[in-house]
Biopython code that builds the backbone (N, CA, C, O; Angstrom):
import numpy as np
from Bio.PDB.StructureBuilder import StructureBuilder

atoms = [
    (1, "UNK", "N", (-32.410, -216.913, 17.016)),
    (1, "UNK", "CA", (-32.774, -215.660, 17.620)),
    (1, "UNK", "C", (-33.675, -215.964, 18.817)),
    (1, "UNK", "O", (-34.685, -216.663, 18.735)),
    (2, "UNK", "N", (-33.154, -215.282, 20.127)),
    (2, "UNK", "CA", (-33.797, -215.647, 21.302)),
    (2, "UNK", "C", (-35.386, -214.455, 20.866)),
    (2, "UNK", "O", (-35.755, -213.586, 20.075)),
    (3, "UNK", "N", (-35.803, -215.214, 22.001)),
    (3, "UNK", "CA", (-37.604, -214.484, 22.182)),
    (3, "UNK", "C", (-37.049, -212.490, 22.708)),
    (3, "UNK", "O", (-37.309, -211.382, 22.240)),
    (4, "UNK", "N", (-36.599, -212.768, 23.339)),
    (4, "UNK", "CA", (-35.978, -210.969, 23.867)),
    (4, "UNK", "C", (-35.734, -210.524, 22.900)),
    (4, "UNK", "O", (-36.404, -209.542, 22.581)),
    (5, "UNK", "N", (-34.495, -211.085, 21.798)),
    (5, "UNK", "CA", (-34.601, -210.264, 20.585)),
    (5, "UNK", "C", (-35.188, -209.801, 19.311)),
    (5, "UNK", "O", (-35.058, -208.828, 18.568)),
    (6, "UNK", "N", (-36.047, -211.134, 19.365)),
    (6, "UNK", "CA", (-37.216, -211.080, 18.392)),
    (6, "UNK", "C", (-38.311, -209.897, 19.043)),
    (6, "UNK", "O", (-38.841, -209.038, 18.338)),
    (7, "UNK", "N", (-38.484, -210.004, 20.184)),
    (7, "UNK", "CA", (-39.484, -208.808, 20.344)),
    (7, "UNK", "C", (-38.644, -207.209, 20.564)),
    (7, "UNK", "O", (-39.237, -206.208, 20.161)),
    (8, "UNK", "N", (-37.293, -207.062, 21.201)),
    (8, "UNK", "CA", (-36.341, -205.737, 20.860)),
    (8, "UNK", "C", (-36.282, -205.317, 19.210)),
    (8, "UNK", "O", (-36.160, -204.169, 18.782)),
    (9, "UNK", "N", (-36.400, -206.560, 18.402)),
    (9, "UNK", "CA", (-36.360, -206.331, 16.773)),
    (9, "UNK", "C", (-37.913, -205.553, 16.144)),
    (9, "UNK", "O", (-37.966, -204.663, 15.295)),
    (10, "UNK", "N", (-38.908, -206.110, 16.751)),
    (10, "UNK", "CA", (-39.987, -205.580, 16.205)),
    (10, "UNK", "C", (-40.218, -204.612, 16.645)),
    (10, "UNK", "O", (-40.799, -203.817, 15.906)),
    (11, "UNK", "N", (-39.772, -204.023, 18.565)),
    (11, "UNK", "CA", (-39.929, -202.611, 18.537)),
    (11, "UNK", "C", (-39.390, -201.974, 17.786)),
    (11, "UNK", "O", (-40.204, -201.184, 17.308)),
    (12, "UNK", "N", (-38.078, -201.798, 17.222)),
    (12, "UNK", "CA", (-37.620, -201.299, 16.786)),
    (12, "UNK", "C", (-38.073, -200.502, 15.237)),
    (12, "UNK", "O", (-38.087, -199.365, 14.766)),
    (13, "UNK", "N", (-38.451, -202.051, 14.784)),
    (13, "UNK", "CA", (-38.989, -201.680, 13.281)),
    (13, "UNK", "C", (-39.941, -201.295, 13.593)),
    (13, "UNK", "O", (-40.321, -200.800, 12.532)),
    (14, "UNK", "N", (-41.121, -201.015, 14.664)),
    (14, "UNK", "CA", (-42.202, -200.591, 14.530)),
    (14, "UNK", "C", (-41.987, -198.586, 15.108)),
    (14, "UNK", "O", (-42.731, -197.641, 14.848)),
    (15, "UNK", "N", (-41.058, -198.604, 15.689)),
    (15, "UNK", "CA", (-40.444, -197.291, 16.208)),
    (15, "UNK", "C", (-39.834, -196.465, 14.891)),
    (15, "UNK", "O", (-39.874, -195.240, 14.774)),
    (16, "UNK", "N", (-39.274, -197.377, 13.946)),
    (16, "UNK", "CA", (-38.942, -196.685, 13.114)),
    (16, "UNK", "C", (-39.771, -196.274, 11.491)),
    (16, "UNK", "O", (-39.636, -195.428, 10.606)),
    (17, "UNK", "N", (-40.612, -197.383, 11.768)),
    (17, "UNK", "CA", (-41.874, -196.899, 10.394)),
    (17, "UNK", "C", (-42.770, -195.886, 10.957)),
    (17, "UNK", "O", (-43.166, -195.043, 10.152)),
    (18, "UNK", "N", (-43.358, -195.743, 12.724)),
    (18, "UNK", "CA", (-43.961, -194.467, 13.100)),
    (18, "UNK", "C", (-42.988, -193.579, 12.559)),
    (18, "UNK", "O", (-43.464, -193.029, 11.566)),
    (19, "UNK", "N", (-41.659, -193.159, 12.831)),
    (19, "UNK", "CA", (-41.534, -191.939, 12.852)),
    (19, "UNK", "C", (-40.772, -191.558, 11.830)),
    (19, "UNK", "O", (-39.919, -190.675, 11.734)),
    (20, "UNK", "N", (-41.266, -192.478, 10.949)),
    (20, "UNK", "CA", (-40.843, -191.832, 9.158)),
    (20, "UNK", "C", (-42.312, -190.941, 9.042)),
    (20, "UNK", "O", (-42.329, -189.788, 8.611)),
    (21, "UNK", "N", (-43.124, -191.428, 9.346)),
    (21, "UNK", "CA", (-44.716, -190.435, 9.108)),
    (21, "UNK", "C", (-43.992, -189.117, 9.221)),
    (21, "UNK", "O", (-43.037, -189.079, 9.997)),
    (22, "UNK", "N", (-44.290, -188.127, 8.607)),
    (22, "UNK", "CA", (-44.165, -186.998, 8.580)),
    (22, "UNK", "C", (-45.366, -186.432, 8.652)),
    (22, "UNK", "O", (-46.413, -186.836, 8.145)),
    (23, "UNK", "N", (-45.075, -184.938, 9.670)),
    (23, "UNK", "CA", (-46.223, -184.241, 10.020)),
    (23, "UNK", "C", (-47.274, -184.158, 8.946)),
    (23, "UNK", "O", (-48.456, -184.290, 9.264)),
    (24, "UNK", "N", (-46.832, -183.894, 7.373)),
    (24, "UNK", "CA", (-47.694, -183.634, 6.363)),
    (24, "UNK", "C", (-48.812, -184.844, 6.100)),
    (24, "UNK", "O", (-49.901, -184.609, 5.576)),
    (25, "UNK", "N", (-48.428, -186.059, 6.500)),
    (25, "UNK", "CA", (-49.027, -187.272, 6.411)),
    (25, "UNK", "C", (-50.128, -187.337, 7.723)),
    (25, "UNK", "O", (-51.306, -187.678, 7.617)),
    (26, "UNK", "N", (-49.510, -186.963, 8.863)),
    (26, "UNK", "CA", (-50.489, -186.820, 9.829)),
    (26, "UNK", "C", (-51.368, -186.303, 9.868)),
    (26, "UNK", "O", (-52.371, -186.669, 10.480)),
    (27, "UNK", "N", (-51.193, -184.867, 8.945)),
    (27, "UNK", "CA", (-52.381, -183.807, 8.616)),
    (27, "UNK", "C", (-53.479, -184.418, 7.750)),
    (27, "UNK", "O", (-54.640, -184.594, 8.121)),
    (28, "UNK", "N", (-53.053, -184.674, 6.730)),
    (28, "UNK", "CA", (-53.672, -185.367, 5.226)),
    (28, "UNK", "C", (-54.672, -186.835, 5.616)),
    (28, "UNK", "O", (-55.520, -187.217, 4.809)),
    (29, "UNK", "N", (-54.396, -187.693, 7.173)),
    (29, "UNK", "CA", (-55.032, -188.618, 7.382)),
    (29, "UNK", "C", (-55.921, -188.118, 8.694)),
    (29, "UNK", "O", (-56.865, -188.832, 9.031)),
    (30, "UNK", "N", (-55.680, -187.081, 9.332)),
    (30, "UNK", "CA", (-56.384, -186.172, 10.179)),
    (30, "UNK", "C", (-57.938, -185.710, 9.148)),
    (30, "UNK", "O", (-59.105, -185.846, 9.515)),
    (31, "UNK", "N", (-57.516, -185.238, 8.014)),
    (31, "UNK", "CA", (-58.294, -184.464, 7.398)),
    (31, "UNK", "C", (-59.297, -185.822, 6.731)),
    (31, "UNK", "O", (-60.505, -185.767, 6.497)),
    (32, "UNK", "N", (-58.644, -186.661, 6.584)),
    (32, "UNK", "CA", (-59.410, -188.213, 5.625)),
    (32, "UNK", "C", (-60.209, -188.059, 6.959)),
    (32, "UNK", "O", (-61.082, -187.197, 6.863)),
    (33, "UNK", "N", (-60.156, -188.516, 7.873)),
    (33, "UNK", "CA", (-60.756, -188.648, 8.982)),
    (33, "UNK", "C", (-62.335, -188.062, 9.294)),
    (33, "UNK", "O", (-63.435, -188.610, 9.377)),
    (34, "UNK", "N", (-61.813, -186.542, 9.433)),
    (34, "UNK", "CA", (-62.458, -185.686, 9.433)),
    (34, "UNK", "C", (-63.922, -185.749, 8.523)),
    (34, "UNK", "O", (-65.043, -185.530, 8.981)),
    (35, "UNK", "N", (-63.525, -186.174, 6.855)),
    (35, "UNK", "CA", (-64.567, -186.402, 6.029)),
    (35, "UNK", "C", (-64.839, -187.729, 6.208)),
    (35, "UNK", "O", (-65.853, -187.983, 5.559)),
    (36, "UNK", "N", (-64.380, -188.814, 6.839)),
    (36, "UNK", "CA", (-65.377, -189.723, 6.965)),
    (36, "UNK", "C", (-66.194, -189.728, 8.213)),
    (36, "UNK", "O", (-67.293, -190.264, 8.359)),
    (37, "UNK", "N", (-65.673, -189.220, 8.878)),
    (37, "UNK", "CA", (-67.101, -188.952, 9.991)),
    (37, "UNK", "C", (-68.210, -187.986, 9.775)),
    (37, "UNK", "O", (-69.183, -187.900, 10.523)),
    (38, "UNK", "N", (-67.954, -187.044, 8.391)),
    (38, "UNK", "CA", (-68.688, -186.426, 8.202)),
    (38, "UNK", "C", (-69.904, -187.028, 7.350)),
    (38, "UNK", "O", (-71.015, -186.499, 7.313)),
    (39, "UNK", "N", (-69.538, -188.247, 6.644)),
    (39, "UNK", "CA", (-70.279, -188.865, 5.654)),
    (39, "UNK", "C", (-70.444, -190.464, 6.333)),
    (39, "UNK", "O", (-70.632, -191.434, 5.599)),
    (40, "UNK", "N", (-70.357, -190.573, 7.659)),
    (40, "UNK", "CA", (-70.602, -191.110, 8.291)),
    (40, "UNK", "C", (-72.099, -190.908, 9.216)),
    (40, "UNK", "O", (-72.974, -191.750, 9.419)),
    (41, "UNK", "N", (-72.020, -189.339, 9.722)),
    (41, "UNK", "CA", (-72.961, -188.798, 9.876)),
    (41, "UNK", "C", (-73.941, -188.722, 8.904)),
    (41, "UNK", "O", (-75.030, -188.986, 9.414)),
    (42, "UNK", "N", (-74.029, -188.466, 7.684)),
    (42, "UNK", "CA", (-74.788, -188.307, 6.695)),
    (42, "UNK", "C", (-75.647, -189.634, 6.636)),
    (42, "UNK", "O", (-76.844, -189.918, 6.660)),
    (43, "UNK", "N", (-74.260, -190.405, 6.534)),
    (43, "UNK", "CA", (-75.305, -191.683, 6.162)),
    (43, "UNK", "C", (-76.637, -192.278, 7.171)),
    (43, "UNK", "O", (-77.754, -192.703, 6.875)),
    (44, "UNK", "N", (-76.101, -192.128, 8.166)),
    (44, "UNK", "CA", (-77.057, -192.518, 9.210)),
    (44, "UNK", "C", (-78.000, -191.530, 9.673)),
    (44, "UNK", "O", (-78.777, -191.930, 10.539)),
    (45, "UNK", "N", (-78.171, -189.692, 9.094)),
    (45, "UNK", "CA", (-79.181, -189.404, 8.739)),
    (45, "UNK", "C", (-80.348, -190.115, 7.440)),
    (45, "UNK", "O", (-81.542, -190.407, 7.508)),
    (46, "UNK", "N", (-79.519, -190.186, 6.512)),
    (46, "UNK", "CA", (-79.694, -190.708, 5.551)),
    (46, "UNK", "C", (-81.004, -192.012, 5.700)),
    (46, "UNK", "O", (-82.143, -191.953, 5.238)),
    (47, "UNK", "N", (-80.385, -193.117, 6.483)),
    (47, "UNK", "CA", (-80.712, -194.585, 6.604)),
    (47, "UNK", "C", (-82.097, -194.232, 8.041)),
    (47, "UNK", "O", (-82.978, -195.057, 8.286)),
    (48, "UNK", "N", (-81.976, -192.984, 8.732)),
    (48, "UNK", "CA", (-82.930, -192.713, 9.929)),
    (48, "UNK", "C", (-84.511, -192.856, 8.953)),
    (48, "UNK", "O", (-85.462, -193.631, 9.053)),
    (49, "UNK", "N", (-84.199, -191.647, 7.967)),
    (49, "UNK", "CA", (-85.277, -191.388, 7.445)),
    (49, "UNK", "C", (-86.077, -192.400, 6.298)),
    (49, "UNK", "O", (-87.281, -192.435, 6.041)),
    (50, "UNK", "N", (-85.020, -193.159, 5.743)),
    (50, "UNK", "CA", (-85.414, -194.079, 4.512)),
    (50, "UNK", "C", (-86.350, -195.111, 5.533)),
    (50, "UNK", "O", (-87.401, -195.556, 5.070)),
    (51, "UNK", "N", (-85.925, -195.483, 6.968)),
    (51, "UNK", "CA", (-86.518, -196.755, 7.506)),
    (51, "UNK", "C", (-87.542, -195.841, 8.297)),
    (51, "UNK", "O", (-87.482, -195.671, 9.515)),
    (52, "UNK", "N", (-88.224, -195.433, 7.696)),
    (52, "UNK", "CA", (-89.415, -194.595, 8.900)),
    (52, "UNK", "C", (-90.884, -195.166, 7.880)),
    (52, "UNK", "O", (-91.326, -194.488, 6.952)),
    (53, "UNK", "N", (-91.412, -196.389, 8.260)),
    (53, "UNK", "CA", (-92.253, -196.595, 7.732)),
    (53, "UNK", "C", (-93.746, -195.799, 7.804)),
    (53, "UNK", "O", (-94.255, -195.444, 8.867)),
    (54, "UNK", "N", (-94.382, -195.578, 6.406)),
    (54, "UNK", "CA", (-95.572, -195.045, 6.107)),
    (54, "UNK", "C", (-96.574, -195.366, 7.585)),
    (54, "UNK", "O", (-96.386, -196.324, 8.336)),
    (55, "UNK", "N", (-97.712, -194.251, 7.767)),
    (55, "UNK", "CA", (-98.101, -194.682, 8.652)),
    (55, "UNK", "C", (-100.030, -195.118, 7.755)),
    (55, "UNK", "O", (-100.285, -194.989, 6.558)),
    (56, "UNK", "N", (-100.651, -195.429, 8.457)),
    (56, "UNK", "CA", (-102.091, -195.634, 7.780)),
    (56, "UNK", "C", (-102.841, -194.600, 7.351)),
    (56, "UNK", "O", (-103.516, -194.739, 6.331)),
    (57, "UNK", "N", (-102.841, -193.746, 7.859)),
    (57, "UNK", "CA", (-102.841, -192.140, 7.408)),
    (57, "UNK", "C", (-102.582, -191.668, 6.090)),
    (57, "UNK", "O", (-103.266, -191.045, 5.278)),
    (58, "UNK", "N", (-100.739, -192.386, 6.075)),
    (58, "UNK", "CA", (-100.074, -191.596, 5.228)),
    (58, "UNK", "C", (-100.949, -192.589, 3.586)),
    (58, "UNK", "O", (-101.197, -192.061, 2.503)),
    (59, "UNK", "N", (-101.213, -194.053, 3.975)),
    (59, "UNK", "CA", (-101.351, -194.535, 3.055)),
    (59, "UNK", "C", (-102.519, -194.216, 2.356)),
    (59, "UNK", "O", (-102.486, -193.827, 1.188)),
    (60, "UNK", "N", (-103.534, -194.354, 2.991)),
    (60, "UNK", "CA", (-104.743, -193.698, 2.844)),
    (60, "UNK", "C", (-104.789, -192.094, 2.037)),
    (60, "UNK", "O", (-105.633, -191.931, 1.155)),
    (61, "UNK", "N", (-104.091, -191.258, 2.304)),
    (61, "UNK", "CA", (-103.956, -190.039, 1.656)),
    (61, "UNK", "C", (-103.383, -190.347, 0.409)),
    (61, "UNK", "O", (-103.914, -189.773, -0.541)),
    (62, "UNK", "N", (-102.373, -191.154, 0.134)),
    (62, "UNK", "CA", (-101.826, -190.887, -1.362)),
    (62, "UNK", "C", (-103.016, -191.666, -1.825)),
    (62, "UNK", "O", (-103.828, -192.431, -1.305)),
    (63, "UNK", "N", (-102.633, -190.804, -3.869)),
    (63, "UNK", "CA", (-103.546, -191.907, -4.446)),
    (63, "UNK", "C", (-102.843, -192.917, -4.705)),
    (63, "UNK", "O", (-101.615, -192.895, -4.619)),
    (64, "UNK", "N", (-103.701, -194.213, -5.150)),
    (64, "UNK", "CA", (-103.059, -195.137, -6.467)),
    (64, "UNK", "C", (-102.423, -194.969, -7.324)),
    (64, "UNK", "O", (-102.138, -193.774, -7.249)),
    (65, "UNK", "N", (-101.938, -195.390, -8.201)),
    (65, "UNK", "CA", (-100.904, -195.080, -9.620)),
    (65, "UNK", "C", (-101.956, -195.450, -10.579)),
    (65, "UNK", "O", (-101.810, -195.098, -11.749)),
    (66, "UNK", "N", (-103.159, -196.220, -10.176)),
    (66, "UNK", "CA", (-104.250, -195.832, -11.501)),
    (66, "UNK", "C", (-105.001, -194.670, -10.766)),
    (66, "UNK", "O", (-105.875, -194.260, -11.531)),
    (67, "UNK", "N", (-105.007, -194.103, -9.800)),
    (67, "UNK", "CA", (-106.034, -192.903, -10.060)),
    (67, "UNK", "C", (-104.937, -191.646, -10.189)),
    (67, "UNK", "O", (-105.340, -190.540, -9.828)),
    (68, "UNK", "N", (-103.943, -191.734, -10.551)),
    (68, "UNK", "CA", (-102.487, -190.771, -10.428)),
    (68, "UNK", "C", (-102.533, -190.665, -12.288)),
    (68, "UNK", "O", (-102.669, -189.636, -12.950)),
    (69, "UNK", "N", (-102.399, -191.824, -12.703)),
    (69, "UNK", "CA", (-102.599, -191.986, -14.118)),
    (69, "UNK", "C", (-103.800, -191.324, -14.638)),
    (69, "UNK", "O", (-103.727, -190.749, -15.724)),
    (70, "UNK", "N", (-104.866, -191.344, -13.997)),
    (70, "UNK", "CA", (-106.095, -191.185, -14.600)),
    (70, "UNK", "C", (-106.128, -189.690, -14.629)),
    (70, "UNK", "O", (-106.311, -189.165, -15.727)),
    (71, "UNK", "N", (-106.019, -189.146, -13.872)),
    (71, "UNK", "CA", (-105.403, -187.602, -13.261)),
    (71, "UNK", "C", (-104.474, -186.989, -14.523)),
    (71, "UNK", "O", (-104.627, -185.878, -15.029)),
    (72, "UNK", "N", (-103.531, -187.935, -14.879)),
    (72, "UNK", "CA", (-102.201, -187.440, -15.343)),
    (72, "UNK", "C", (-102.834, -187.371, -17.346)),
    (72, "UNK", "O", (-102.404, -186.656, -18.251)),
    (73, "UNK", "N", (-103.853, -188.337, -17.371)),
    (73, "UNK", "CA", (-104.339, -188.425, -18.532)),
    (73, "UNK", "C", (-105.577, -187.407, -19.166)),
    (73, "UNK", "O", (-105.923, -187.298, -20.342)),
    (74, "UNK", "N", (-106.107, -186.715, -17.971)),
    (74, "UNK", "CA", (-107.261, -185.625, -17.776)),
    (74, "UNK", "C", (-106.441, -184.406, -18.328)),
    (74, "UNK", "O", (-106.905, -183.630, -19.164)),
    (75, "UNK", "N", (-105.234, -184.305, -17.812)),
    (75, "UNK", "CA", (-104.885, -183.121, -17.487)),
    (75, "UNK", "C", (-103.706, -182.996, -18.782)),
    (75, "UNK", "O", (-102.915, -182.057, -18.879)),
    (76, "UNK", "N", (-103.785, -184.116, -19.698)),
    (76, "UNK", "CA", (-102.973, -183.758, -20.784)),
    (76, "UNK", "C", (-104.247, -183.737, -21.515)),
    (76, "UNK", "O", (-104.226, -182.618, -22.027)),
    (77, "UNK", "N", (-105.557, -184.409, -21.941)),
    (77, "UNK", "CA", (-106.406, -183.828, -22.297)),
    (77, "UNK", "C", (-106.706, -182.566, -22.626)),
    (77, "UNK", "O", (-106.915, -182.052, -23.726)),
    (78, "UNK", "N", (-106.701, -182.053, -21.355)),
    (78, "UNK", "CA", (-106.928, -180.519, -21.177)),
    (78, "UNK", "C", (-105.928, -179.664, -21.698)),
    (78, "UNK", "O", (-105.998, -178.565, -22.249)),
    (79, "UNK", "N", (-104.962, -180.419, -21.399)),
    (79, "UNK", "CA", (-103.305, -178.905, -22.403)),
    (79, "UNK", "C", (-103.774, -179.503, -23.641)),
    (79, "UNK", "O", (-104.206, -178.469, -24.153)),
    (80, "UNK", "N", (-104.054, -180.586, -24.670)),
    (80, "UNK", "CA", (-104.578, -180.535, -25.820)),
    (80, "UNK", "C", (-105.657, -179.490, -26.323)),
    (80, "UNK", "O", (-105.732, -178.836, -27.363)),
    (81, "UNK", "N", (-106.501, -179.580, -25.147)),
    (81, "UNK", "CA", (-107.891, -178.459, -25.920)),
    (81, "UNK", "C", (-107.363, -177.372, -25.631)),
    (81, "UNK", "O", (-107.639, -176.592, -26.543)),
    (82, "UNK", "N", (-106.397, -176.593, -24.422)),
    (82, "UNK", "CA", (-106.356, -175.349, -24.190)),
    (82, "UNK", "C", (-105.165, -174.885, -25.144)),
    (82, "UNK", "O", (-104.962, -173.675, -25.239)),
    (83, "UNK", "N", (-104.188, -175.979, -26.013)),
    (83, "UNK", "CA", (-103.482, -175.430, -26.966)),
    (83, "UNK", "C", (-104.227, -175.139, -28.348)),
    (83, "UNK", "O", (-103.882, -174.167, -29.019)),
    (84, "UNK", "N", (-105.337, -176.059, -28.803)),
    (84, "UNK", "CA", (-105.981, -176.020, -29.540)),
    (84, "UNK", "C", (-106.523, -174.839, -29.524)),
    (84, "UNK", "O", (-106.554, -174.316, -30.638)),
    (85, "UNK", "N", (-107.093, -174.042, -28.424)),
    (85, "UNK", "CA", (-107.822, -172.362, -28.351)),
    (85, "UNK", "C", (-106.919, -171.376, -28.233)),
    (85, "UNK", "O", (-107.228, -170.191, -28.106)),
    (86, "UNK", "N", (-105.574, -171.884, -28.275)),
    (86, "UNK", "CA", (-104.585, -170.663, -27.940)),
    (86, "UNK", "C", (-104.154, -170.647, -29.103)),
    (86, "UNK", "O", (-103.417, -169.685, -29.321)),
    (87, "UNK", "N", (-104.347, -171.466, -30.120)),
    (87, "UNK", "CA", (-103.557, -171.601, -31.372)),
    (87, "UNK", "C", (-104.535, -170.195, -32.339)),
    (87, "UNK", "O", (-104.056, -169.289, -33.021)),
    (88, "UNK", "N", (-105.598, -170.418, -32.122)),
    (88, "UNK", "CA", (-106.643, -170.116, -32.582)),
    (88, "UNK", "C", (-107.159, -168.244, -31.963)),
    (88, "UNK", "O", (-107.465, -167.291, -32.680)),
    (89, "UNK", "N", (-107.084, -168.298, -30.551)),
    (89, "UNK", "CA", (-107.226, -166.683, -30.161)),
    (89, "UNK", "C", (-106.085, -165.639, -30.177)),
    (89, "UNK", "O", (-105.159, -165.974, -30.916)),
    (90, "UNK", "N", (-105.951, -164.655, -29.650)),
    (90, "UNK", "CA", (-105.411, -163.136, -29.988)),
    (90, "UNK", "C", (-105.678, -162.649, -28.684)),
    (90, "UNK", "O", (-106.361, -163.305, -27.898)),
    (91, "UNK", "N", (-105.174, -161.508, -28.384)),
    (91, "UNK", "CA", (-104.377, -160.741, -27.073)),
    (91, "UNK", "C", (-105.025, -161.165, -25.963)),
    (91, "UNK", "O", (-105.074, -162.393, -25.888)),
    (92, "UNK", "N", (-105.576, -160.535, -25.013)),
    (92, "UNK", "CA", (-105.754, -161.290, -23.543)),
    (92, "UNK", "C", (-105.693, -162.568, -24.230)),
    (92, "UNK", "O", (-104.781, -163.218, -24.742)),
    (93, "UNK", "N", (-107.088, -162.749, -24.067)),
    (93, "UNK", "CA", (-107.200, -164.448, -24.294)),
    (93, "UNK", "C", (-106.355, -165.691, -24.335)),
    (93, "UNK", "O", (-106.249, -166.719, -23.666)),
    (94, "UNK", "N", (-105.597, -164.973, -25.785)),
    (94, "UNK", "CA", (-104.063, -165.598, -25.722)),
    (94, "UNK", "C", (-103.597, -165.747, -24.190)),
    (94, "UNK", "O", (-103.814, -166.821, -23.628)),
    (95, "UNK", "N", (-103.186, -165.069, -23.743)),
    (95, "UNK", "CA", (-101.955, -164.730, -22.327)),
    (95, "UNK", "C", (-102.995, -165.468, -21.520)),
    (95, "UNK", "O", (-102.533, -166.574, -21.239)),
    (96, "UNK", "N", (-104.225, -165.307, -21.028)),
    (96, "UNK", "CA", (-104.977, -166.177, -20.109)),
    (96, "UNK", "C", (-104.733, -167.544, -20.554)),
    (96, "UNK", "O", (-104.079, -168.351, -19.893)),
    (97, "UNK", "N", (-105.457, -167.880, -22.083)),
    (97, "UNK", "CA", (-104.655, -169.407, -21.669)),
    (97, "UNK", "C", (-103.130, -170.271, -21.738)),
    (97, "UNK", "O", (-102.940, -171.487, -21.790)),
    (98, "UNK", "N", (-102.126, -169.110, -21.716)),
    (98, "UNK", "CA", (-101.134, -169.164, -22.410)),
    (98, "UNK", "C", (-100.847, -169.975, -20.269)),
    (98, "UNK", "O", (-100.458, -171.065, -19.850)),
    (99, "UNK", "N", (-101.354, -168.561, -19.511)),
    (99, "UNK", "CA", (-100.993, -168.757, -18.176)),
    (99, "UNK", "C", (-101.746, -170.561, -17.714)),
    (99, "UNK", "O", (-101.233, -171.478, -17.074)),
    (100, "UNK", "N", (-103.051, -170.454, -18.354)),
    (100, "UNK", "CA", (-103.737, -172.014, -17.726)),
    (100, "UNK", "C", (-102.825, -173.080, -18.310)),
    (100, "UNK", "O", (-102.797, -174.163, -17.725)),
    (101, "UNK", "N", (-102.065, -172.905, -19.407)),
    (101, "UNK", "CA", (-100.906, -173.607, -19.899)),
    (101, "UNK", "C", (-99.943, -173.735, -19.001)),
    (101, "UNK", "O", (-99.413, -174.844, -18.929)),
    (102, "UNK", "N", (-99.702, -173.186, -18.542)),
    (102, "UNK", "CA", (-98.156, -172.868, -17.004)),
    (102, "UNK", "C", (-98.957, -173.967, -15.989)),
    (102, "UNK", "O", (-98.591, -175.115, -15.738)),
    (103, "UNK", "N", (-100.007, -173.358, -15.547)),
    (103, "UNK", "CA", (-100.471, -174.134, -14.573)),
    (103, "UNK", "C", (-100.536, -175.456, -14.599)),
    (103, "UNK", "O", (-100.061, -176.179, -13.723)),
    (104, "UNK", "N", (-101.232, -175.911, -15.782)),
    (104, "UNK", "CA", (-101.745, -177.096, -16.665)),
    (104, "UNK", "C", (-100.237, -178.373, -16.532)),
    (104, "UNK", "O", (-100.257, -179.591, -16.356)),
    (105, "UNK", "N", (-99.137, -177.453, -16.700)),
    (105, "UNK", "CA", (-97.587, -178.016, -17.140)),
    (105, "UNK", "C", (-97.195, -178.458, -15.565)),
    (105, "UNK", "O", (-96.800, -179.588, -15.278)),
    (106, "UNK", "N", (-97.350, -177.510, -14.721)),
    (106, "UNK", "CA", (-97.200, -177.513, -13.216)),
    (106, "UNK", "C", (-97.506, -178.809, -12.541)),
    (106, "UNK", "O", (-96.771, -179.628, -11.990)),
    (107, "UNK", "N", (-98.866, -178.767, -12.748)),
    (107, "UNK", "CA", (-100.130, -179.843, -12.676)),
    (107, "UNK", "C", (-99.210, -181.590, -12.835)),
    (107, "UNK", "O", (-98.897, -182.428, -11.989)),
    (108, "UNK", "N", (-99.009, -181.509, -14.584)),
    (108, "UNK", "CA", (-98.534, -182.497, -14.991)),
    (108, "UNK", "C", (-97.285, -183.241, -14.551)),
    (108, "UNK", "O", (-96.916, -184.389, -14.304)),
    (109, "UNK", "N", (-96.890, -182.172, -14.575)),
    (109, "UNK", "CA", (-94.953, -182.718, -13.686)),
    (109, "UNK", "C", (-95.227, -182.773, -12.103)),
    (109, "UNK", "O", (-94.466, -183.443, -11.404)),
    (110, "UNK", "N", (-96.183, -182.155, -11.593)),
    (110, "UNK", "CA", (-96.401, -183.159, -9.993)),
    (110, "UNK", "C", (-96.456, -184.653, -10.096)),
    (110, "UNK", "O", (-95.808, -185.466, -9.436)),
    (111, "UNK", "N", (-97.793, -184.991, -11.519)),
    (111, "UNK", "CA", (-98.435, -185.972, -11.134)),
    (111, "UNK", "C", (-97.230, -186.940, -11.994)),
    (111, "UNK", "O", (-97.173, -188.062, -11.491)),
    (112, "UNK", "N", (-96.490, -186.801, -12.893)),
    (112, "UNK", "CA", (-95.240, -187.704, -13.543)),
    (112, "UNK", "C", (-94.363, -187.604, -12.559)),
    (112, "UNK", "O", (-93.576, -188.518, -12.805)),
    (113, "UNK", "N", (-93.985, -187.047, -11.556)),
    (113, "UNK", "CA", (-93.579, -187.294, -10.408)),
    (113, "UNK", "C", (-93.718, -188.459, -9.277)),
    (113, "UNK", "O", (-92.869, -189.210, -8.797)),
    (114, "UNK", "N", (-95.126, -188.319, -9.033)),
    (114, "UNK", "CA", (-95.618, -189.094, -8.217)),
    (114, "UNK", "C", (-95.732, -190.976, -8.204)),
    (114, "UNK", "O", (-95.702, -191.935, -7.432)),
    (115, "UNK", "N", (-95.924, -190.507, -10.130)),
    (115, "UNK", "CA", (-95.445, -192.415, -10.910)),
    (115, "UNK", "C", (-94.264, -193.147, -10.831)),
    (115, "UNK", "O", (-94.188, -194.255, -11.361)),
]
sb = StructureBuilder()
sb.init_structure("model")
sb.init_model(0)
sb.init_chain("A")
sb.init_seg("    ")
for serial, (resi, resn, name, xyz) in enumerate(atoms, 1):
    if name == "N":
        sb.init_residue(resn, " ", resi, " ")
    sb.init_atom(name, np.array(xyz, "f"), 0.0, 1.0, " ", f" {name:<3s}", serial, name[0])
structure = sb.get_structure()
């Protein structure tokens, strides 16, 4: 097989696997498309914000994870004694510390957060 026909042969086969694609296939890899540039975008919001290092400020403001702990250990303290008086009182009273209980819970799941 001369060089002319070896390359007339591959247009050919390459002329004829394009235009088996059918429009429905064109759509369906249009649309693949579509969602990877969309999660393409994402990601590189994504990767903007993860590499934005702390500034001295920022470090300085948080606490430690022992004074986060120490915090986190006060404040279950405290839902111990304020269940202990709720177990024990009757109408307002009840509901007031029923509410410093809400708060108290609030409190706690920031700071088990923060660990």
């Amino acid at each position: 097989m001369k060089r002319s026909e070896l390359a007339e042969y591959i247009k050919e086969t390459i002329v004829d696997v394009l235009t088996e694609a059918s429009q429905e296939d064109v759509e369906t890899q249009k649309a693949y498309n579509d969602e990877l540039e969309k999660t393409k975008e994402l990601s590189a919001d994504l990767t903007e914000d993860d590499e934005v290092e702390p500034t001295a400020k920022d470090i300085k403001k948080n606490d430690s994870i022992s004074t986060i702990s120490r915090k986190l250990q006060d404040t279950s303290k405290e839902m111990k004694a304020v269940v202990n008086k709720w177990k024990k009182s009757e109408g307002e009273e009840k509901e007031a510390l029923l509410a410093r209980l809400k708060e108290l819970t609030k409190i706690k799941k920031e700071l088990e957060g923060l660990l």
